[in-house]
N, CA, C and O atoms as a printed pandas DataFrame, in Angstrom:
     atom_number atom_name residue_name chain_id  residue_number  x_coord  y_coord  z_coord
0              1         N          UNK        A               1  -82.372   -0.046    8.926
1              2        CA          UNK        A               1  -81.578   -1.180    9.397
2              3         C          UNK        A               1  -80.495   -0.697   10.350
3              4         O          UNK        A               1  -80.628   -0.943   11.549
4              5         N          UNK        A               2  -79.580   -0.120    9.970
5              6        CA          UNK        A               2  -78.932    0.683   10.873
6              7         C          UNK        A               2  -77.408   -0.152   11.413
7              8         O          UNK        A               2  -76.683    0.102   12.375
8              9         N          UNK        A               3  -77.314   -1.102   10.474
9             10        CA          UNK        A               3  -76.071   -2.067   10.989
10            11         C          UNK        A               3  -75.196   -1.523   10.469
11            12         O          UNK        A               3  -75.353   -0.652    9.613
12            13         N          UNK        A               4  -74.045   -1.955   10.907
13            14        CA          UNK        A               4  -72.411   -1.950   10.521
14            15         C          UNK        A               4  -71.755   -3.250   10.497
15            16         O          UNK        A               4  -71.926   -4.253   11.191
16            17         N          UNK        A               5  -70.864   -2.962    9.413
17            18        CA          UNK        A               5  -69.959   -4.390    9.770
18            19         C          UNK        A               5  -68.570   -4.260    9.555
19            20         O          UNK        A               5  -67.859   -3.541    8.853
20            21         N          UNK        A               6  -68.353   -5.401   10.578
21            22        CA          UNK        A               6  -66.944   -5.489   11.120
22            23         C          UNK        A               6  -66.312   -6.482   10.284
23            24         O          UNK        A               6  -66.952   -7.490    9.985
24            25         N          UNK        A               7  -64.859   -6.277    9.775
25            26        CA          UNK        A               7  -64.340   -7.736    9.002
26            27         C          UNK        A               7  -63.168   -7.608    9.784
27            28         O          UNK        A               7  -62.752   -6.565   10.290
28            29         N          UNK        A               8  -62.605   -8.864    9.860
29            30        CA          UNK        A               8  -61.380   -9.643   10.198
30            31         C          UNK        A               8  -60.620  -10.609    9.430
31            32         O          UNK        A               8  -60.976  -11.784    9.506
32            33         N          UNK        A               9  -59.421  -10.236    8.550
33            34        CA          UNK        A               9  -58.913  -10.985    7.780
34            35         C          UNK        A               9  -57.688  -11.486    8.306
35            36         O          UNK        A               9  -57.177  -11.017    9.323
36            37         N          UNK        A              10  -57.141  -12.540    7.567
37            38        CA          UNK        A              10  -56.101  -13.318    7.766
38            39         C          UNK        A              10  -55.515  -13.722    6.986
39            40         O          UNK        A              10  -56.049  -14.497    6.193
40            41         N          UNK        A              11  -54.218  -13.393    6.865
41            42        CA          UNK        A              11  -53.306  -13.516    5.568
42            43         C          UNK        A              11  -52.196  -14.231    5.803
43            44         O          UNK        A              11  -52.048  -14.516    6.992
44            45         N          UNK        A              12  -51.167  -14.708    4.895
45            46        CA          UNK        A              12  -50.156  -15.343    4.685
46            47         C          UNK        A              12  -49.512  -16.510    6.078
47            48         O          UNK        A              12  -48.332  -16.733    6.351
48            49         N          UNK        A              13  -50.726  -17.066    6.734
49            50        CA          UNK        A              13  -50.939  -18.084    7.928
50            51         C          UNK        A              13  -50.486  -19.374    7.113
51            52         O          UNK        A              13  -50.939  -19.565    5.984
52            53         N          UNK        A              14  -49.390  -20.444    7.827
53            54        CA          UNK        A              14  -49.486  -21.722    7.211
54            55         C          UNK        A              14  -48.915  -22.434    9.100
55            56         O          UNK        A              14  -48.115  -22.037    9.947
56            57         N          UNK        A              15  -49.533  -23.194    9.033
57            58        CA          UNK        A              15  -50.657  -24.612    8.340
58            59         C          UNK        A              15  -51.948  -23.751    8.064
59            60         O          UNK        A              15  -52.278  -22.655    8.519
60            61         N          UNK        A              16  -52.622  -24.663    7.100
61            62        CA          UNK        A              16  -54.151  -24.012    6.763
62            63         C          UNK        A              16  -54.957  -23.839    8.137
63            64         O          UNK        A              16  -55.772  -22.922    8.037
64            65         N          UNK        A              17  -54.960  -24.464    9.397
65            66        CA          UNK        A              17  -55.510  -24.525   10.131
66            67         C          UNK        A              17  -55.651  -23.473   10.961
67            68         O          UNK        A              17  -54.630  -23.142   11.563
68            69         N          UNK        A              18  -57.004  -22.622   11.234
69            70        CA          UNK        A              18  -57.265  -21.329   11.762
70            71         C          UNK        A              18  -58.328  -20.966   12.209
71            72         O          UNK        A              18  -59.407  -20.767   11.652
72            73         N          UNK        A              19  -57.915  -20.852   13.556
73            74        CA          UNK        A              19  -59.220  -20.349   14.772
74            75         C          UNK        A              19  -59.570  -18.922   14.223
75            76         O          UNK        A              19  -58.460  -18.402   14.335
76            77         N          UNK        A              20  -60.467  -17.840   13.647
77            78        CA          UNK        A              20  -60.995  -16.930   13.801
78            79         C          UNK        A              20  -62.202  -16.450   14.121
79            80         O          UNK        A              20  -63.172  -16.726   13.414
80            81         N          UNK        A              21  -62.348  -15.453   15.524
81            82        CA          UNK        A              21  -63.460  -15.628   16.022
82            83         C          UNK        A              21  -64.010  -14.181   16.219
83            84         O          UNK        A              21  -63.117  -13.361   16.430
84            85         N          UNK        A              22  -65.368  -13.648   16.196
85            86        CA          UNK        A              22  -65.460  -12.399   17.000
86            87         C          UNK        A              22  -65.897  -12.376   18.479
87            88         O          UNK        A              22  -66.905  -13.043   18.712
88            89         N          UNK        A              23  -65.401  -11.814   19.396
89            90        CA          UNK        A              23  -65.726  -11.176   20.474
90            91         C          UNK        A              23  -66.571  -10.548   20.755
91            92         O          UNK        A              23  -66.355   -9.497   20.152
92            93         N          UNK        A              24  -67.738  -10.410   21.464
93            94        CA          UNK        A              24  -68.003   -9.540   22.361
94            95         C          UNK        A              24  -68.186   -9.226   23.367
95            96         O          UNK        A              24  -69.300   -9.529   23.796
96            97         N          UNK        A              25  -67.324   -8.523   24.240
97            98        CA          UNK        A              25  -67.141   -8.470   25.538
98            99         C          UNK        A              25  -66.848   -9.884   26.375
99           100         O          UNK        A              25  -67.292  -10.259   27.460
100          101         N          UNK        A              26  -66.094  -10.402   25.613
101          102        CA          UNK        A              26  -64.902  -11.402   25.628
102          103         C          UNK        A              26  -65.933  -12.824   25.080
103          104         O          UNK        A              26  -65.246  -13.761   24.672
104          105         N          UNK        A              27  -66.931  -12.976   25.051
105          106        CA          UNK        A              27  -68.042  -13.856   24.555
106          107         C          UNK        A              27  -67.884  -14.239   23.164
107          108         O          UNK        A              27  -68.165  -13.416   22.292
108          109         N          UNK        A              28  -67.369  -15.664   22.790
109          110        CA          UNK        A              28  -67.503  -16.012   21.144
110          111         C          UNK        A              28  -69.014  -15.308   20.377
111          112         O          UNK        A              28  -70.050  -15.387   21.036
112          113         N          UNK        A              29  -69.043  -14.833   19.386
113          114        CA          UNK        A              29  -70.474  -14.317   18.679
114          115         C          UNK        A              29  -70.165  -15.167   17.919
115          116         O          UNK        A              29  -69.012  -15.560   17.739
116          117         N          UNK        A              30  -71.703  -15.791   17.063
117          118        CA          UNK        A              30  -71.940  -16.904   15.997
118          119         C          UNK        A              30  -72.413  -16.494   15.454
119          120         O          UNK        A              30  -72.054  -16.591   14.280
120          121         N          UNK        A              31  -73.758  -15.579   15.778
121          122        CA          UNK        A              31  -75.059  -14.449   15.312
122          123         C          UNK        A              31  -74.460  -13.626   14.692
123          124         O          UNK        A              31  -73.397  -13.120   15.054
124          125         N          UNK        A              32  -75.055  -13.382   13.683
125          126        CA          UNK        A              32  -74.815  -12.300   12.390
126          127         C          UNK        A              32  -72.922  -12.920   11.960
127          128         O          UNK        A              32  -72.203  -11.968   11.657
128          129         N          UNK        A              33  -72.602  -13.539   11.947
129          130        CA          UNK        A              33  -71.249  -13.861   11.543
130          131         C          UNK        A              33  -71.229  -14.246   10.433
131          132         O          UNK        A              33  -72.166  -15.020   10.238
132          133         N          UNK        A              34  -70.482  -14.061    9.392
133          134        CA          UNK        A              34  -69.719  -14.727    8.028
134          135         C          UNK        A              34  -68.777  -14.980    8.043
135          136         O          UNK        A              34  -67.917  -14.143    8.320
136          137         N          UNK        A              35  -68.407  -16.551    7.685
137          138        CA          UNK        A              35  -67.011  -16.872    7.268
138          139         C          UNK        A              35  -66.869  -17.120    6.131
139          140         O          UNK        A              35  -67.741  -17.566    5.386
140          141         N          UNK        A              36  -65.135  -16.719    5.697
141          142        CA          UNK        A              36  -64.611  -16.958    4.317
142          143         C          UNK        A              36  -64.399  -17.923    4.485
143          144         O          UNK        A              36  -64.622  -18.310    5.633
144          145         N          UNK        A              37  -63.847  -18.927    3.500
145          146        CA          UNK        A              37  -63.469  -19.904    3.045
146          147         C          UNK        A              37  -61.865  -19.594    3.154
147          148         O          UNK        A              37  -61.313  -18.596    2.691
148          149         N          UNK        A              38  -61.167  -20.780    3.945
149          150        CA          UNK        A              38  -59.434  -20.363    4.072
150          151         C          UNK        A              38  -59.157  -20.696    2.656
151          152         O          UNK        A              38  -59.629  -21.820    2.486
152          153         N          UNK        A              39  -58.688  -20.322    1.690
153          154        CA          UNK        A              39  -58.070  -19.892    0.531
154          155         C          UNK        A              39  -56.502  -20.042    0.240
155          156         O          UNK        A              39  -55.908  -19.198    0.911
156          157         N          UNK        A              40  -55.725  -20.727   -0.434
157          158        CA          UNK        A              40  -54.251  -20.480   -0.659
158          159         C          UNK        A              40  -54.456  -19.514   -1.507
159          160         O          UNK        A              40  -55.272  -19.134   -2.346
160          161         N          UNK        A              41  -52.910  -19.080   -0.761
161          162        CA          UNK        A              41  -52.301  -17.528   -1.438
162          163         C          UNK        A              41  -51.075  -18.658   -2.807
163          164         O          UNK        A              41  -51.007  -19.884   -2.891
164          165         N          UNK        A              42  -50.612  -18.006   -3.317
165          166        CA          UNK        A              42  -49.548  -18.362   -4.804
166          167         C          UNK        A              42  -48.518  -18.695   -3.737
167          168         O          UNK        A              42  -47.839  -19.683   -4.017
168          169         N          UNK        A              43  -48.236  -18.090   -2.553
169          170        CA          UNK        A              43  -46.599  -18.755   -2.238
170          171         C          UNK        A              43  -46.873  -19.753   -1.103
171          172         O          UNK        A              43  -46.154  -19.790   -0.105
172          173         N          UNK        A              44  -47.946  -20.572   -1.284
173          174        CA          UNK        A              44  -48.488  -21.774   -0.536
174          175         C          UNK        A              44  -48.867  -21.448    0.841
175          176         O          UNK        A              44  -49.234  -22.285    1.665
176          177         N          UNK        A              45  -48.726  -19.807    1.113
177          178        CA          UNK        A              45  -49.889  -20.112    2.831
178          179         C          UNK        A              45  -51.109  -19.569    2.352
179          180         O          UNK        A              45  -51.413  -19.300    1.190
180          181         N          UNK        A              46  -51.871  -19.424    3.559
181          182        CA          UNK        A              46  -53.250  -19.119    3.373
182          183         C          UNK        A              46  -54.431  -18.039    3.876
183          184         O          UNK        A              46  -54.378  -17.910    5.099
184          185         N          UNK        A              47  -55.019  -17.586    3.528
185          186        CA          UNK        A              47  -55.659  -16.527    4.004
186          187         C          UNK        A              47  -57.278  -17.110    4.510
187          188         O          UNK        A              47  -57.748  -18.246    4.567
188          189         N          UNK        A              48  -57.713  -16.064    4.759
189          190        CA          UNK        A              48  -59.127  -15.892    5.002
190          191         C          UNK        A              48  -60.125  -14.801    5.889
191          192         O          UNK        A              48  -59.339  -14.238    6.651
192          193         N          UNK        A              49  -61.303  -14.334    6.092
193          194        CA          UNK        A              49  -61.663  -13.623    6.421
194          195         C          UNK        A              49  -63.065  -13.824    7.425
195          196         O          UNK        A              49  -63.502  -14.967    7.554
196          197         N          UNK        A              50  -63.779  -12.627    8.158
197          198        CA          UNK        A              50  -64.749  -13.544    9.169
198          199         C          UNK        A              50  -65.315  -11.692    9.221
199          200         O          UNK        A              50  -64.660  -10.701    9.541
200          201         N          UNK        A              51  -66.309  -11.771    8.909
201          202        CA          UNK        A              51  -67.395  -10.485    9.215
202          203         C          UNK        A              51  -68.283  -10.880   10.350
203          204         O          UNK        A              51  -68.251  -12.034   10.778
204          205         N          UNK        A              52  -68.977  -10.084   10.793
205          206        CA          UNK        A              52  -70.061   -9.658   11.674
206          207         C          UNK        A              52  -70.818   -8.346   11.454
207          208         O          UNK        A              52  -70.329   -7.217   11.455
208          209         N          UNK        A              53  -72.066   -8.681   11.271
209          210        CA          UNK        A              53  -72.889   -7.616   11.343
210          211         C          UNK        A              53  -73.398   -7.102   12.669
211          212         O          UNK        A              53  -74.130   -7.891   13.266
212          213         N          UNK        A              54  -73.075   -5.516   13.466
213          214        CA          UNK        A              54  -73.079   -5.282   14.606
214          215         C          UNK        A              54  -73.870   -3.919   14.319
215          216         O          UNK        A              54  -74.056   -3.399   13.218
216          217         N          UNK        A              55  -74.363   -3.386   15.797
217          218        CA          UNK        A              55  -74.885   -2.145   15.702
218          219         C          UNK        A              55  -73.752   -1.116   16.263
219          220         O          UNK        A              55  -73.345   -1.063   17.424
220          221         N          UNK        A              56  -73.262   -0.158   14.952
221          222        CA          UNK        A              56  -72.033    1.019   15.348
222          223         C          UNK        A              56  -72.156    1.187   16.841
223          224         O          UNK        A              56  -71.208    0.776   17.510
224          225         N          UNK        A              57  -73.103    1.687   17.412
225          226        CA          UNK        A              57  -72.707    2.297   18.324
226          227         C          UNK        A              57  -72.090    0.988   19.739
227          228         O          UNK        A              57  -71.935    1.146   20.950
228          229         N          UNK        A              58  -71.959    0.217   19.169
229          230        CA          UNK        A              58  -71.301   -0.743   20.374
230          231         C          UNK        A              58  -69.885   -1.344   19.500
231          232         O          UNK        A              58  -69.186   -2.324   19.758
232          233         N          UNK        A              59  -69.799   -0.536   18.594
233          234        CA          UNK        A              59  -67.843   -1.207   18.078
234          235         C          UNK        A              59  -67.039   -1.826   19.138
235          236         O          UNK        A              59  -66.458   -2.910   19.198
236          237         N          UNK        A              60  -67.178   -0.707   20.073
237          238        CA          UNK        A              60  -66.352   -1.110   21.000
238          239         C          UNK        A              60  -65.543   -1.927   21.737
239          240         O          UNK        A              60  -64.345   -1.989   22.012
240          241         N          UNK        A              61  -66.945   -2.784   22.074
241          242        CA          UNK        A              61  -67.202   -3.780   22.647
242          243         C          UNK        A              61  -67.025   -5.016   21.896
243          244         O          UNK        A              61  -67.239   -6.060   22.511
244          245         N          UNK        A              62  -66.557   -5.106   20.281
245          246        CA          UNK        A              62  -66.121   -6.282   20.025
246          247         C          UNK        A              62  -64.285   -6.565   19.744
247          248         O          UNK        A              62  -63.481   -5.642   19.617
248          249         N          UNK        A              63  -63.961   -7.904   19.700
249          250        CA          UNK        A              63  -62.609   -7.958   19.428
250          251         C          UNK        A              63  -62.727   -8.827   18.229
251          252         O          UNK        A              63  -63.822   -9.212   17.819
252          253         N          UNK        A              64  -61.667   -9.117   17.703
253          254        CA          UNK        A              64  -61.497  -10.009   16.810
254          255         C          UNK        A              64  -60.220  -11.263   17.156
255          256         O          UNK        A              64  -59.045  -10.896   17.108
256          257         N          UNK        A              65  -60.428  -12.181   17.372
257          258        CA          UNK        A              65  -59.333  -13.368   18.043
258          259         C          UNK        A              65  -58.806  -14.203   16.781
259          260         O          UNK        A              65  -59.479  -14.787   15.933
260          261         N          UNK        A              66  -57.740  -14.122   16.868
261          262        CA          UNK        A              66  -57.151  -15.401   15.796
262          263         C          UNK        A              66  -56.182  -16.215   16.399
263          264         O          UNK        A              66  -55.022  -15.814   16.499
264          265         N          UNK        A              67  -56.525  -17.292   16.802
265          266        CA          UNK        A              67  -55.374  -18.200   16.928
266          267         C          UNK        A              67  -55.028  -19.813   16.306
267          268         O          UNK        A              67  -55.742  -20.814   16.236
268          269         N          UNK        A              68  -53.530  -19.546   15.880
269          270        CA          UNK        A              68  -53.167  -20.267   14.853
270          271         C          UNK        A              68  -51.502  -21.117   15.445
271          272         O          UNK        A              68  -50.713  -20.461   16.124
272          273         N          UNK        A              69  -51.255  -22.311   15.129
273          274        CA          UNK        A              69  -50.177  -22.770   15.781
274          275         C          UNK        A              69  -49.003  -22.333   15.295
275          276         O          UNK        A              69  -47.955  -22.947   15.495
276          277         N          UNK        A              70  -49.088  -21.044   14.499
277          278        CA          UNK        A              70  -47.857  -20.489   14.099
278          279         C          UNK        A              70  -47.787  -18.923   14.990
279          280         O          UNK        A              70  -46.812  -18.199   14.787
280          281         N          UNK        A              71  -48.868  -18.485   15.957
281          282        CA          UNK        A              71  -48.557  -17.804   16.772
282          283         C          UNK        A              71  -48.421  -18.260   18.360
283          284         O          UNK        A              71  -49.024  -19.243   18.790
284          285         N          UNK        A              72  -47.737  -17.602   19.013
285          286        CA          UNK        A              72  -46.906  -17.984   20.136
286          287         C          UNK        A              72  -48.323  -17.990   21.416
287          288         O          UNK        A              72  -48.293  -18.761   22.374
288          289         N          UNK        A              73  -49.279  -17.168   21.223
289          290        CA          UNK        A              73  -50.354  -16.861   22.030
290          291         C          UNK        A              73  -51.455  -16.308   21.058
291          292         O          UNK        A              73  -51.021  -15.946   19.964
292          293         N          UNK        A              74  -53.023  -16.159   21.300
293          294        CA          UNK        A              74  -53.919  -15.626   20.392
294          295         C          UNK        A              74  -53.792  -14.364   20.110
295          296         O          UNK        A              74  -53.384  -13.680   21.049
296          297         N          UNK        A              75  -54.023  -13.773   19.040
297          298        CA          UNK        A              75  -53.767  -12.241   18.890
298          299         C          UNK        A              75  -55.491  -11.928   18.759
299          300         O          UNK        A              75  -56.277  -12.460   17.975
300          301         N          UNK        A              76  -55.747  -10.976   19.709
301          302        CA          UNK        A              76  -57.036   -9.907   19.777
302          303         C          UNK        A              76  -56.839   -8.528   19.599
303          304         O          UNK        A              76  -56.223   -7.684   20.250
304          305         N          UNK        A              77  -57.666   -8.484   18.319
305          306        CA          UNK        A              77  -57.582   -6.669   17.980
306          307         C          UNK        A              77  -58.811   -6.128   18.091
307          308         O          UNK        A              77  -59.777   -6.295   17.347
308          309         N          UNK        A              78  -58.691   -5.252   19.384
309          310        CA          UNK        A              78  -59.707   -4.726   19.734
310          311         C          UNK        A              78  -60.589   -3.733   18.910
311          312         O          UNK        A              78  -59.782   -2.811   19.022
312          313         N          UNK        A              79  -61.315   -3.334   18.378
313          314        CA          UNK        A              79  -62.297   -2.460   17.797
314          315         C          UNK        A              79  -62.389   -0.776   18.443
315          316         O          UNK        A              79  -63.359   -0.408   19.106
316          317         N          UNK        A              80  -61.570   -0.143   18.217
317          318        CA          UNK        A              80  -61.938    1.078   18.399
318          319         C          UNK        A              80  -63.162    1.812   18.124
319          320         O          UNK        A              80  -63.984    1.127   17.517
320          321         N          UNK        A              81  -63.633    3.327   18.460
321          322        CA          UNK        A              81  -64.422    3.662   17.990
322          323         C          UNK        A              81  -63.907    5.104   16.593
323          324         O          UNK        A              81  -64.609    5.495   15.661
324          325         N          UNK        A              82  -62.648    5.515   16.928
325          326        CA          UNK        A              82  -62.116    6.243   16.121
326          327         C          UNK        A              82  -61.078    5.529   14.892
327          328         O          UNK        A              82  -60.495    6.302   14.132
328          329         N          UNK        A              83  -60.924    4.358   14.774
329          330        CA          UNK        A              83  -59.740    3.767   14.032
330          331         C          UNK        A              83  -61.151    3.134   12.576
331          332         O          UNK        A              83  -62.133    2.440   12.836
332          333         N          UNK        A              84  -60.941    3.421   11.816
333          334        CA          UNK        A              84  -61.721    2.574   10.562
334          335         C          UNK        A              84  -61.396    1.175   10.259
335          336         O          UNK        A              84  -60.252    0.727   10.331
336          337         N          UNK        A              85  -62.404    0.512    9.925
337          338        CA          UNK        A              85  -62.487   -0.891    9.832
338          339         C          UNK        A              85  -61.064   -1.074    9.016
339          340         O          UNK        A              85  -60.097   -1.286    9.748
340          341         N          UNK        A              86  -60.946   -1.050    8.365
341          342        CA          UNK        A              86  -59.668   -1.535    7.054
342          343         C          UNK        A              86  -58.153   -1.129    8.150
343          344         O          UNK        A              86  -57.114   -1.777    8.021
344          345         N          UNK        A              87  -58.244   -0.347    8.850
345          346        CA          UNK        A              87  -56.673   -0.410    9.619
346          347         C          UNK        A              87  -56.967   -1.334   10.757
347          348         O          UNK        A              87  -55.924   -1.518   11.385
348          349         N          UNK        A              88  -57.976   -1.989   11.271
349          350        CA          UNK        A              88  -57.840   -3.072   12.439
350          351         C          UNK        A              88  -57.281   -4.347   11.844
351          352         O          UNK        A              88  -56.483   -5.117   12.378
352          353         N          UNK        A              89  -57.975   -4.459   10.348
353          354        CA          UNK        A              89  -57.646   -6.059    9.301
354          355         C          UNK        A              89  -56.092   -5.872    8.817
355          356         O          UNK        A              89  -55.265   -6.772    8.671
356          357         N          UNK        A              90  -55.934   -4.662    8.636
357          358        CA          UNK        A              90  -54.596   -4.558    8.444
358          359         C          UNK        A              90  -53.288   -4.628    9.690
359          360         O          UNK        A              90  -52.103   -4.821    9.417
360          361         N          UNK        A              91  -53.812   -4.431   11.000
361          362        CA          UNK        A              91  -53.395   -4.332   12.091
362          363         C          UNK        A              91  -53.444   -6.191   12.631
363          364         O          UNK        A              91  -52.449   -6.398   13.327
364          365         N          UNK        A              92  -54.105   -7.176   12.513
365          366        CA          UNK        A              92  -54.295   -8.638   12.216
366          367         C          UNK        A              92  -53.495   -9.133   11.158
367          368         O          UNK        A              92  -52.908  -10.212   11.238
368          369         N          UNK        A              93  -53.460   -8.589   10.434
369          370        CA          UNK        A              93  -52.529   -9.053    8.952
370          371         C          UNK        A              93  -51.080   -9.208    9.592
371          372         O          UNK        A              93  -50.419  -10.223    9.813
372          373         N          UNK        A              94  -50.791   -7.783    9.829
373          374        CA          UNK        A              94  -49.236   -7.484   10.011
374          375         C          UNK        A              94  -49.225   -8.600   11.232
375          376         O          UNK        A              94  -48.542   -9.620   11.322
376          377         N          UNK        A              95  -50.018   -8.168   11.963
377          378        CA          UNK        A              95  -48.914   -9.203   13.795
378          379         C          UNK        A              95  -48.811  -10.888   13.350
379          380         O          UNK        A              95  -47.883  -11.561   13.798
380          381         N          UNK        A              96  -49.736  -11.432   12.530
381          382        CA          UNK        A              96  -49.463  -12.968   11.885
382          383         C          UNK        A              96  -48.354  -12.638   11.484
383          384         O          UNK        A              96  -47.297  -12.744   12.106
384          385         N          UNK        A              97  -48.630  -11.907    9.638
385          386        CA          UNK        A              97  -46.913  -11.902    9.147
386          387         C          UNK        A              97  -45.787  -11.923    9.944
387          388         O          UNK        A              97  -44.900  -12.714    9.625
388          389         N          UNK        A              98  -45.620  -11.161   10.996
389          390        CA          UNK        A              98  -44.755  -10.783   11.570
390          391         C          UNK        A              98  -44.661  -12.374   12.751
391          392         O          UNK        A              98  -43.717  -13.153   12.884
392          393         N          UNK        A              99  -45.815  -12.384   13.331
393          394        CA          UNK        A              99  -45.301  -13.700   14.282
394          395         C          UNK        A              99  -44.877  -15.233   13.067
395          396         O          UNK        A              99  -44.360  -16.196   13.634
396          397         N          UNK        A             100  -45.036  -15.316   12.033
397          398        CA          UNK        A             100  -44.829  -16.456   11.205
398          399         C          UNK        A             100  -43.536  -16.230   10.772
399          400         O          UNK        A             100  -42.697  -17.129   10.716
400          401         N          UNK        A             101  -43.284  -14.845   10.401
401          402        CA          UNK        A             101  -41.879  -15.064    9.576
402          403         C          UNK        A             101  -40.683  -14.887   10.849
403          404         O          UNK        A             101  -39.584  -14.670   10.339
404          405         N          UNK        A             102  -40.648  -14.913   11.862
405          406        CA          UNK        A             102  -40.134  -14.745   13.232
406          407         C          UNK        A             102  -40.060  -16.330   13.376
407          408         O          UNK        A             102  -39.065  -16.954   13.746
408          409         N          UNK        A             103  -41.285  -16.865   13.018
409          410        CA          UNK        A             103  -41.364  -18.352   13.542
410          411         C          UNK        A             103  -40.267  -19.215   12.107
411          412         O          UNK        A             103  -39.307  -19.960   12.307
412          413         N          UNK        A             104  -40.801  -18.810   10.818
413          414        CA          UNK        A             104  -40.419  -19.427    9.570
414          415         C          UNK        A             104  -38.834  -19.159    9.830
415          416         O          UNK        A             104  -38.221  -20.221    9.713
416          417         N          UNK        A             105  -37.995  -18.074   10.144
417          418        CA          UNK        A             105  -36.943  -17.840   10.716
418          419         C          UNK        A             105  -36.129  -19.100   11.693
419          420         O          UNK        A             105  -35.099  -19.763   11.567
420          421         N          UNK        A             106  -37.007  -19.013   12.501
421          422        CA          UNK        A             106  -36.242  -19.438   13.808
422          423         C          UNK        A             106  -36.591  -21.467   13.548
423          424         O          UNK        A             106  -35.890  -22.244   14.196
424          425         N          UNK        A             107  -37.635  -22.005   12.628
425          426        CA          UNK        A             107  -37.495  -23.285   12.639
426          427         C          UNK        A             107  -37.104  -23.084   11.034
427          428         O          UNK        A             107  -37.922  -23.411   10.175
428          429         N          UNK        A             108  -36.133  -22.666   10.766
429          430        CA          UNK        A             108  -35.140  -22.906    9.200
430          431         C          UNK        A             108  -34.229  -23.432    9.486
431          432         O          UNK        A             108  -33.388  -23.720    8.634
């Protein structure tokens, strides 16, 4: 078989409402895609997650897009070929947290 897969998660986002998409070579992919189910977290925002099954040797070439009306512009995290899957989802995690509680801040 010879696949790999890519995940893209999304954490502590409110409103529930959330664009997550994969890229390739700037092209929405639908093929081989899984979506999570957006999910509440205990302190009322919400998460969720979005895989793709891809062939390694083209990582490269995909991004991962999330855009949500609690960020200012879409955030795309590009796919390295040296960085491991779990620090790109974690690299998506942080720039939401960080653009929401910037936002949760500034409309208090």
């Amino acid at each position: 078989d010879g696949l790999g897969t890519l995940l893209c998660r999304a954490h502590g986002f409110y409103p529930k409402e959330i664009d997550v998409t994969w890229r390739k070579d700037g092209e929405v992919r639908q093929e081989d895609t899984f979506r999570g189910v957006v999910s509440p977290n205990q302190d009322g925002t919400y998460y969720t997650w979005l895989s793709i099954e891809i062939d390694p040797k083209e990582r490269s070439r995909y991004r991962c897009r999330v855009e949500h009306d609690g960020l200012q512009e879409p955030v795309d995290v590009a796919v390295e070929e040296s960085v491991p899957v779990w620090l790109i989802a974690v690299g998506v995690i942080v720039g939401v947290l960080v653009v929401l509680i910037v936002a949760g801040v500034i409309f208090y």
